[in-house]
Structures are given as structure tokens and as C-alpha cells.
MIKOL-126751 format. One record per atom (N, C-alpha, C, O): residue in one letter; x, y, z; atom name. Coordinates in steps of 0.001 Angstrom, whole numbers, plus 500000, padded with zeros to 6 digits. Layout:
<sites>
SITE  r       u       v       w   a
SITE  a       X       Y       Z  CA
...
</sites>
This chain:
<sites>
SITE  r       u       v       w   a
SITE  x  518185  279565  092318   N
SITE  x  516974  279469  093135  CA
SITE  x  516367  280870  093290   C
SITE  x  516869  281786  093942   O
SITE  x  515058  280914  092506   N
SITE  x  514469  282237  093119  CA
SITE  x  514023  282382  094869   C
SITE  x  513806  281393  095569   O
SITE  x  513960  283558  095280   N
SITE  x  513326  284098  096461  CA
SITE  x  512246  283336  096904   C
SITE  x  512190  282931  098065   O
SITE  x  511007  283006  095712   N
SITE  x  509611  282617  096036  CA
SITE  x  509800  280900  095825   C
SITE  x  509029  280300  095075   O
SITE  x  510401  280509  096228   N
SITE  x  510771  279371  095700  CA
SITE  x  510525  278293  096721   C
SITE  x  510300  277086  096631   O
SITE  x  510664  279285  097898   N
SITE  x  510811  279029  099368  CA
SITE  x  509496  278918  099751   C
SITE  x  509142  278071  100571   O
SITE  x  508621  279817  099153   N
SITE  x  507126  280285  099968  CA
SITE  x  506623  278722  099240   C
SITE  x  507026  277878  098439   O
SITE  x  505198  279092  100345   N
SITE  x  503991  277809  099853  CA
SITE  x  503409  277993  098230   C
SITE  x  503307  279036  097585   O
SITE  x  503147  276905  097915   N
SITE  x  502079  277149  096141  CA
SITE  x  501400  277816  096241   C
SITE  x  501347  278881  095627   O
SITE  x  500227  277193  097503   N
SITE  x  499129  278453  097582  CA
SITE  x  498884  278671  098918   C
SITE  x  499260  278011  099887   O
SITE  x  498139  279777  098861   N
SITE  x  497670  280675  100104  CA
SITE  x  496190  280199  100291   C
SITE  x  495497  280838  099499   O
SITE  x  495440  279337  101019   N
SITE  x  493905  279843  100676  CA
SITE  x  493695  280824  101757   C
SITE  x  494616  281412  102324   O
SITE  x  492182  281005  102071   N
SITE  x  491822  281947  102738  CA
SITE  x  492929  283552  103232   C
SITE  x  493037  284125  104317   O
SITE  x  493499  283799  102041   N
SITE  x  494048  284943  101968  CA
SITE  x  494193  286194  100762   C
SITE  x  494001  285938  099573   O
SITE  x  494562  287590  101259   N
SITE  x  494620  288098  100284  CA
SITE  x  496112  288472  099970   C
SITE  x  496949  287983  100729   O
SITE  x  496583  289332  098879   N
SITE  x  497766  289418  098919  CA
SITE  x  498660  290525  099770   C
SITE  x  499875  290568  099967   O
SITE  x  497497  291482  100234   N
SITE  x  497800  292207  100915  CA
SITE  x  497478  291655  102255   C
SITE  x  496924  292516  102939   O
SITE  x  497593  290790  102727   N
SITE  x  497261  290002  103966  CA
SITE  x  498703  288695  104508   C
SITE  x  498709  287882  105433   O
SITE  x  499436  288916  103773   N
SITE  x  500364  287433  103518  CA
SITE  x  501722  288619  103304   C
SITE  x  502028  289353  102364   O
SITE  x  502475  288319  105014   N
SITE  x  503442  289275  104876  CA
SITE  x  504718  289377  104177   C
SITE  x  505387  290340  103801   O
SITE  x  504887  287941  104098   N
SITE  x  505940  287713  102884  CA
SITE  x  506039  287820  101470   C
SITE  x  507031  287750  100744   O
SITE  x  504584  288039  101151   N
SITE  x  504086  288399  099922  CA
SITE  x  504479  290225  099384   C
SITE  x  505396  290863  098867   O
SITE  x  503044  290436  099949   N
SITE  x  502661  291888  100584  CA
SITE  x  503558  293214  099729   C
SITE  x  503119  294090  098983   O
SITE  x  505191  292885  100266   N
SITE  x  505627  294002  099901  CA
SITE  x  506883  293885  098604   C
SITE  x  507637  294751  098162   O
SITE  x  506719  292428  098244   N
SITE  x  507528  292207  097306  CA
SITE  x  506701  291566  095815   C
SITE  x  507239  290832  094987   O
SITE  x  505464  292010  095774   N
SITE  x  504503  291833  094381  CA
SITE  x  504339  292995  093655   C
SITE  x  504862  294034  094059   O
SITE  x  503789  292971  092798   N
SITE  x  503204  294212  091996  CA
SITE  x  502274  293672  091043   C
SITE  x  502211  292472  090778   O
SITE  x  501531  294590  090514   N
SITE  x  500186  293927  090076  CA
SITE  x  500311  294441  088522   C
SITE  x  500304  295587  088072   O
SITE  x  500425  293203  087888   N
SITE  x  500660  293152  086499  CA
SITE  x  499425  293082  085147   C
SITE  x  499407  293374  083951   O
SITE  x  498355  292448  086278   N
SITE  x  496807  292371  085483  CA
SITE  x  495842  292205  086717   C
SITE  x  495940  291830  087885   O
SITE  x  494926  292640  085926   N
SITE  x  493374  292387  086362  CA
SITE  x  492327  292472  085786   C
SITE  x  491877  293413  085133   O
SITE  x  491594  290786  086167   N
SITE  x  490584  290740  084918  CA
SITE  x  489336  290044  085784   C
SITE  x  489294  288925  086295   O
SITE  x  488097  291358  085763   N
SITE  x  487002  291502  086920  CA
SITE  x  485945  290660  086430   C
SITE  x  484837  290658  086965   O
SITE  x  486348  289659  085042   N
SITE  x  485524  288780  084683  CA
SITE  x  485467  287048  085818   C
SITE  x  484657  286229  086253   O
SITE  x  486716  287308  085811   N
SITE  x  487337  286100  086713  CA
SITE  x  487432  286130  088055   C
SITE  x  487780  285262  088855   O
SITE  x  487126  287092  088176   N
SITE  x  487978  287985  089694  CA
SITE  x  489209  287428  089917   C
SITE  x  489486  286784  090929   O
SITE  x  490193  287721  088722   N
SITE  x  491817  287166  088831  CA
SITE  x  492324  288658  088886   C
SITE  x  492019  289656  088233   O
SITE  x  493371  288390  090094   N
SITE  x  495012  289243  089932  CA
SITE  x  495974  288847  089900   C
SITE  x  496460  288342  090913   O
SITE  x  496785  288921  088503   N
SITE  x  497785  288871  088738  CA
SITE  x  498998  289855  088870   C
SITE  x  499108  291012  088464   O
SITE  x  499951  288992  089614   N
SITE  x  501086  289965  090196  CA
SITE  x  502763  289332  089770   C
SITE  x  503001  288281  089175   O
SITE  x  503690  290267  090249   N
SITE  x  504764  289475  089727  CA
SITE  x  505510  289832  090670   C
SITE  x  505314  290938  091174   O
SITE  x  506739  288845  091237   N
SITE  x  507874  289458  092517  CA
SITE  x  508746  290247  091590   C
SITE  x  509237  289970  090495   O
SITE  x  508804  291505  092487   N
SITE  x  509402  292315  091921  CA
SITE  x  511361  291637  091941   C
SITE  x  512220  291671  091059   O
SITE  x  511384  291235  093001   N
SITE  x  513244  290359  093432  CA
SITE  x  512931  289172  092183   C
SITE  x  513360  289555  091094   O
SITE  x  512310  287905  092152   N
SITE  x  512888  287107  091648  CA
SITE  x  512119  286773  089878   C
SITE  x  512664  286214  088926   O
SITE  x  510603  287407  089974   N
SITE  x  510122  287518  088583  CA
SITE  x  509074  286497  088857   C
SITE  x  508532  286295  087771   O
SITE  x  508584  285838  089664   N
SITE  x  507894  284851  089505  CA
SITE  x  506382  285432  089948   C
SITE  x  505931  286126  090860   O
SITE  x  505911  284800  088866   N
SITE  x  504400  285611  089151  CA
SITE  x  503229  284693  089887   C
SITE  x  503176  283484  089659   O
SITE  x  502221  285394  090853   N
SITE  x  501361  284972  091325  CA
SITE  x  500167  285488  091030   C
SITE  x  500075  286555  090423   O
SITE  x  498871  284629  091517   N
SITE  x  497293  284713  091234  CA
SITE  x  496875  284804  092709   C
SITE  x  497197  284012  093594   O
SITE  x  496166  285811  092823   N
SITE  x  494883  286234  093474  CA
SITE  x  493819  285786  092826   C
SITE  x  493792  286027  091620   O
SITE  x  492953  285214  093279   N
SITE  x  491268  284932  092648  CA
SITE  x  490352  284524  094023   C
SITE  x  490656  283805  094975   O
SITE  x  488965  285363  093700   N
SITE  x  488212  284691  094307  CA
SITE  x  487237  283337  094275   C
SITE  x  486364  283226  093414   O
SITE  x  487427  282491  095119   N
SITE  x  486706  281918  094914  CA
SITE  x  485183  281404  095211   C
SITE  x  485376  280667  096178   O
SITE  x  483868  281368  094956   N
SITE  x  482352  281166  095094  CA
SITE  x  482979  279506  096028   C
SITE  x  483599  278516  095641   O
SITE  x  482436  279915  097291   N
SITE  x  482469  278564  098249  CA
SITE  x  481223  278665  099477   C
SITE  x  481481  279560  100282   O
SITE  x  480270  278117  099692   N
SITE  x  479234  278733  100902  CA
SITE  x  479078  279610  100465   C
SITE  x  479339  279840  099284   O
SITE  x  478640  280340  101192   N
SITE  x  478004  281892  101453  CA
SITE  x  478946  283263  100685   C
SITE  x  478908  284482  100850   O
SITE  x  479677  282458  099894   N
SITE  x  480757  283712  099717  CA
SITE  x  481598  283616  099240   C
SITE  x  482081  282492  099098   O
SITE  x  482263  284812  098706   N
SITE  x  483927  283827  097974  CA
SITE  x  484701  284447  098558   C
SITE  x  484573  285617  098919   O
SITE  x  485919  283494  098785   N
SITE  x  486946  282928  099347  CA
SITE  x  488505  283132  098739   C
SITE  x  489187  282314  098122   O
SITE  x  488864  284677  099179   N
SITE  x  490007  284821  098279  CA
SITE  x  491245  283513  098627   C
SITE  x  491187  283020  099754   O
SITE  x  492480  282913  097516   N
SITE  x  493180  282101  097558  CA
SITE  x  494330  283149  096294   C
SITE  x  494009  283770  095280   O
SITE  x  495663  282952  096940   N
SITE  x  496574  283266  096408  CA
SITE  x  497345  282153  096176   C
SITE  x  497523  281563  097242   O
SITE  x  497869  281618  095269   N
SITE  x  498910  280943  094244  CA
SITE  x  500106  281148  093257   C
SITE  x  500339  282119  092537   O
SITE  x  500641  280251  093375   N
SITE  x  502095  280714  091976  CA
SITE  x  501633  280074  090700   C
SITE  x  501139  278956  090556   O
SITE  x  501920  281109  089691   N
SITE  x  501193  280615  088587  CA
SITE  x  502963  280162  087818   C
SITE  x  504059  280543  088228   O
SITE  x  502676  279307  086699   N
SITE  x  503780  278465  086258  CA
SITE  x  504487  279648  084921   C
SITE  x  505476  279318  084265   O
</sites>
């Protein structure tokens, strides 16, 4: 069983630096300003996550997720 295994799929209305269980155990492996995607990877168990914004109302709406 990894570490992140435990956490939720996704985060909406958050960033990754905002989500304390996140926060200090990611690292940022890509970024691509076409998408407004980040991805990151846990540094403890390897499992990587997405930052993206998303266009919702007035604005976009960062959402963090585990990517497969």
C-alpha cells in the first residue's frame, strides 16, 4: 500500500501548495502552460499527481488529482 493511497482522488477548489498533506511530500516533475497542467510526483510512495486549472464562471478553478 502506498502512502497516497489513503488521500482523496481529487482535490477541487485547491492548489497543491494549499492541501497540507500534499504540500510537503510532492515535487514537480512537469509543466505544460498550454494546458495549465502540473505535474508532480510523491516523493515517499512514487505516485504522481495533476494540478490543472480549470475555465468555470468567471475564472478558473484550480483542482488537484491522482493521475493513473
Amino acid at each position: 500500500m502506498r502512502c497516497c493511497d489513503e488521500l482523496k482522488e481529487i482535490y477541487k477548489d485547491a492548489q497543491v501548495s494549499e492541501i497540507t498533506e500534499l504540500k510537503d511530500k510532492l515535487i514537480e516533475i512537469d509543466a505544460n502552460s498550454m494546458t495549465w497542467t502540473t505535474t508532480f510526483k510523491c516523493q515517499k510512495c512514487g505516485q504522481k499527481w495533476a494540478e490543472k486549472f480549470v475555465q468555470r464562471g468567471h475564472g478558473e478553478i484550480p483542482e488537484v488529482y491522482k493521475v493513473a
